[in-house]
N, C-alpha and C positions, 0 to 999 in steps of 0.2 A: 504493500500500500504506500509505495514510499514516494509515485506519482503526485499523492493526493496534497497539498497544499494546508497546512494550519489556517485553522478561521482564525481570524484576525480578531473577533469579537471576547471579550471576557465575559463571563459572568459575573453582574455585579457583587456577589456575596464572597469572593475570592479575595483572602486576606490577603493586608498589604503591608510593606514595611514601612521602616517612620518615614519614607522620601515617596511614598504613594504607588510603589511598585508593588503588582504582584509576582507571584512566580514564576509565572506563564510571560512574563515581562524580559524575563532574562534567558528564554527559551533562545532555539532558533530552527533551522530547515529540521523535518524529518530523517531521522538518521536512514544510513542506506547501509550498514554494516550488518553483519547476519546476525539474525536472532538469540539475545543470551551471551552477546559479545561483551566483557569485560570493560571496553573503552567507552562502552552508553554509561554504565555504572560510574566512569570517572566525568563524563561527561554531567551527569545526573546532581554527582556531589559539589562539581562546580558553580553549577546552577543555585544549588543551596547554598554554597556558601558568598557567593556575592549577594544572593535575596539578601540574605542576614546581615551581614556588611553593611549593610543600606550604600551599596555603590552605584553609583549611577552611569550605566551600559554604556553610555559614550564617553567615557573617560580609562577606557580600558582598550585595549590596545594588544590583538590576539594575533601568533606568529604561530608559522606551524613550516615544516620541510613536505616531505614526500611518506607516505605509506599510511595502513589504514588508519593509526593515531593521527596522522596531520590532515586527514578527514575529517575529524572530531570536532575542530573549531568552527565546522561550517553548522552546526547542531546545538549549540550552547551562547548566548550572548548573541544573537540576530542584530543587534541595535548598536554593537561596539566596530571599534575598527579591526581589519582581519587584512593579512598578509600570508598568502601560500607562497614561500620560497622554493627554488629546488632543493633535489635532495641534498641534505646531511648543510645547509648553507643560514640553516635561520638565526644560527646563536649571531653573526655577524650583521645581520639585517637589523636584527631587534637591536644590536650594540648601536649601530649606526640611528635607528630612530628614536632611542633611549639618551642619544648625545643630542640629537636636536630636540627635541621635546621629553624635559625632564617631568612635567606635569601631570602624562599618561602614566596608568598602571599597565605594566608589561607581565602579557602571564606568554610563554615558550612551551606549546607541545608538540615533543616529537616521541617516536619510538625507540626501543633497543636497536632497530637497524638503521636507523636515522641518526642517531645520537654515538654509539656504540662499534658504527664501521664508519661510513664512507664520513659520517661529522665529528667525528672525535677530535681531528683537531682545532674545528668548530668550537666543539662542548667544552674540551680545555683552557681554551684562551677568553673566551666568556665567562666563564666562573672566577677564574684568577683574577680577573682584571674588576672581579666585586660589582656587577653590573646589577642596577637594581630591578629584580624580577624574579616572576617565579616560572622556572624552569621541572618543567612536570614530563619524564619518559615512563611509558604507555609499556609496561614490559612484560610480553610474551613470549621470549626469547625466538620467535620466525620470523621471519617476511611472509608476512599475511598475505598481503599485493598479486605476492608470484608464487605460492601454492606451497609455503611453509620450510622452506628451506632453514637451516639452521643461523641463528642470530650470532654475533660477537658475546655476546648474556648467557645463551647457551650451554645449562651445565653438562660439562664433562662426562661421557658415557649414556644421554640422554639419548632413546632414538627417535628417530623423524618418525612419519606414517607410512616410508617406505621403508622398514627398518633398519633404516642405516646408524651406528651408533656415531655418536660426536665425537670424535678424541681432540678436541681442541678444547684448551683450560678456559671459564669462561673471566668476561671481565666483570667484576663490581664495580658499577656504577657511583655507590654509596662510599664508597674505601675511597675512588678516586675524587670526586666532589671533596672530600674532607681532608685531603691532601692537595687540592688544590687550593684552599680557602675556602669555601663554601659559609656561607656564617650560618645557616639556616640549612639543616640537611634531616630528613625523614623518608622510612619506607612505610608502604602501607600496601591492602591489596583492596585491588578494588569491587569486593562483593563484603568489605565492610563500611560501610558508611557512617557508623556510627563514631570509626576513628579516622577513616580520611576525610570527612566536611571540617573538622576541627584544627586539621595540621593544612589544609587546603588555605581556610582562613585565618590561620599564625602563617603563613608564608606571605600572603596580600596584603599584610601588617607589619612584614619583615622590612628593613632599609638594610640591603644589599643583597647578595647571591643568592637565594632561595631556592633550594634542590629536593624535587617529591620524586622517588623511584616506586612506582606505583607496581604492583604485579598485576597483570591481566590477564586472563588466562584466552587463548583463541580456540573457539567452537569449531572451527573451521576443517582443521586437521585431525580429526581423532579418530575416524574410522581405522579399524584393524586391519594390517598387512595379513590375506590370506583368505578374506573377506570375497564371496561370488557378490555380494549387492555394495562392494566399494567400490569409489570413485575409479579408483586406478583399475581396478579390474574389469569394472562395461569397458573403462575405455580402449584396453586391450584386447577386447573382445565385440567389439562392434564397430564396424563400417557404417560408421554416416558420415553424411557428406557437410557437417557443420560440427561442432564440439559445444554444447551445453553445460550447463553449470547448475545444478541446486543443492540449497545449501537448509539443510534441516533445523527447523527451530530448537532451540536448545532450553533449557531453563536457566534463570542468572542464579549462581555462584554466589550465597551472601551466607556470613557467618558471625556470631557476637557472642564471645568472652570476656570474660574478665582482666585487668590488669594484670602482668603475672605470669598468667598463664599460656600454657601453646594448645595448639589445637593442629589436629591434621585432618586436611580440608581434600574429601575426594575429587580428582579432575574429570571429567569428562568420558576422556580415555581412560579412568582407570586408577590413573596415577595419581599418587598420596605430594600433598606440600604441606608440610610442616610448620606453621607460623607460629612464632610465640612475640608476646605482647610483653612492650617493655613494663616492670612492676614501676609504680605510683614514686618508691624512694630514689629513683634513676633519678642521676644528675646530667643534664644534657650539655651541661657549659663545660666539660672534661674531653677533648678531642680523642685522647691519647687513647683514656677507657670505651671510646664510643666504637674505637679503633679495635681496639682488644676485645672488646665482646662482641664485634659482628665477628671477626676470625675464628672466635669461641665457639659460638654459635653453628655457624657457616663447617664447623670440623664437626659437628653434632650432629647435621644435615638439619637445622633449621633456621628457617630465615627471619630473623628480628625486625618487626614494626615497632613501629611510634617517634615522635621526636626525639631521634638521635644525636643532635648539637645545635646548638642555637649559640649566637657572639650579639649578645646583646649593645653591644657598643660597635658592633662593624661598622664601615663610612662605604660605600658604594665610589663606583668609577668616578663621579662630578667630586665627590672629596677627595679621590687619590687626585683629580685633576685639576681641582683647584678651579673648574669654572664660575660661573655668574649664576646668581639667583634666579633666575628666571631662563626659560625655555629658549637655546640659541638661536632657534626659526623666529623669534620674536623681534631679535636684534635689529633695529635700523641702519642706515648705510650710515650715519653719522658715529653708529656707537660698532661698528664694525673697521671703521674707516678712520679712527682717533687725530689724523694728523703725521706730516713728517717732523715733528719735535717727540714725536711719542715714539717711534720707528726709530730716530737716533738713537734715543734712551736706549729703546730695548739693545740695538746695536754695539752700544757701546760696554753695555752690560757682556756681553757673549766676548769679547776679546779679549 
């Protein structure tokens, strides 16, 4: 149904937040991703958590690369600004539009293959460089795109749905963000909503690097290698003259524990993730320790959610940079153009 267009109309009895917005406010197009797909769910928590924010949709500023996550932002925020970069290229766009207009709030979603291969060195020199935003990868460890191939996130010994195993070590996204500076770093998965709306909205409140490594799981690939009614198999066994695609609805993934505790969450396919939730006495201002218990963790075969480091005092790129208060597209040709007595100065400064 994903032809069918959203009525425009509200129902009047649909609560609104303190700036007169409803929810349906902060909506956008009808998603086109398959049914039960992990990326509507982060999409969904977004949506809540700017309602709650009381942010107002044109002041928000949505960047996205290539693959089925930088589809997402066409589905959430209708009424904000939105830039599809190509692939693996948006951390530099949003830098570049984050230096002209410091005013916007900058949210970045890309995926594990967006962010994790061809953008890495993308995602590294944006984070370092304290850009203020929030930087959210959509992580399913495939390329959804082109029929599940294995991601950079990809753990080790995983198999595809043709069963091939991975032998490639995968990368942590969360390990690197926090070596790179990151002031503002959390994982989360997104079929709990109950803990990603809240680190969603500590990151839109953050002033600097704000990093969400979301886990998402994709519906798409789980049919069994061996399967007479799998994808791969009609198609090796039937001659038509065009190649078709459907894609079975799924049910979404959503789970709620407690602080503390882990829980292991069946996938789709079968397969078990292990999430444990960080306990209530975690100190998140401790990089070193946030460092040593994801490694902990991670050797345990579980993967740790909740706000993992926060630098309350961080200063974003315009402090490392020392610009002007006010947004540089604003600048007139007089206050860009100071004068040659001001070009000396600086001049004579540099020799």
């Amino acid at each position: 149904m994903t032809y069918l267009a959203k009525p425009k109309l509200h129902h009047p009895t649909l609560a609104c937040n303190a700036i007169g917005f409803t929810r349906r406010d902060y909506e956008g197009k009808i998603s086109t991703l398959c049914a039960g797909c992990g990326h509507d769910s982060i999409s969904a928590a977004i949506i809540q958590a700017c309602w709650e924010l009381d942010i107002e949709p044109h002041r928000v500023a949505k960047l996205s690369g290539i693959g089925c996550s930088s589809k997402t932002p066409d589905y959430f925020l209708g009424q904000s600004h939105g830039f599809n970069t190509v692939h693996g290229r948006m951390p530099s766009v949003l830098t570049g539009a984050n230096l002209a207009n410091r005013d916007l709030i900058y949210l970045g979603v890309s995926g594990d293959g967006d962010s994790a291969s061809i953008g890495i060195g993308q995602f590294v020199h944006a984070i370092r460089r304290g850009v203020n935003m929030v930087y959210i990868v959509e992580n399913n460890g495939v390329y959804g795109l082109t029929k599940g191939q294995f991601s950079a996130t990809a753990d080790q010994g995983s198999v595809s749905k043709k069963g091939v195993a991975n032998t490639d070590s995968p990368l942590d996204m969360v390990s690197m963000a926090l070596q790179l500076g990151a002031s503002y770093v959390a994982r989360s998965f997104s079929g709990d909503k109950q803990q990603l709306v809240p680190l969603i909205k500590g990151a839109l409140t953050h002033r600097g690097a704000a990093f969400l490594d979301v886990i998402s799981p994709c519906v798409a690939f789980n049919n069994h290698p061996g399967s007479t009614k799998s994808y791969d198999y009609v198609r090796e066994h039937n001659d038509a003259v065009n190649q078709l695609d459907v894609m079975l609805p799924r049910a979404e993934i959503a789970v709620d524990y407690a602080a503390g505790d882990s829980i292991e969450v069946e996938q789709h396919d079968g397969t078990v993730l292990r999430l444990r939730k960080l306990d209530e006495t975690y100190d998140p201002r401790d990089k070193l320790a946030a460092m040593n218990l994801i490694q902990q963790r991670q050797a345990q075969g579980e993967v740790v959610t909740g706000l993992l480091f926060v630098d309350r005092e961080a200063r974003d790129l315009h402090g490392h940079l020392g610009t002007v208060p006010v947004p540089l597209n604003t600048l007139n040709a007089a206050e860009l153009n100071p004068g040659a007595a001001a070009l000396a100065k600086i001049n004579a400064a540099l020799r």
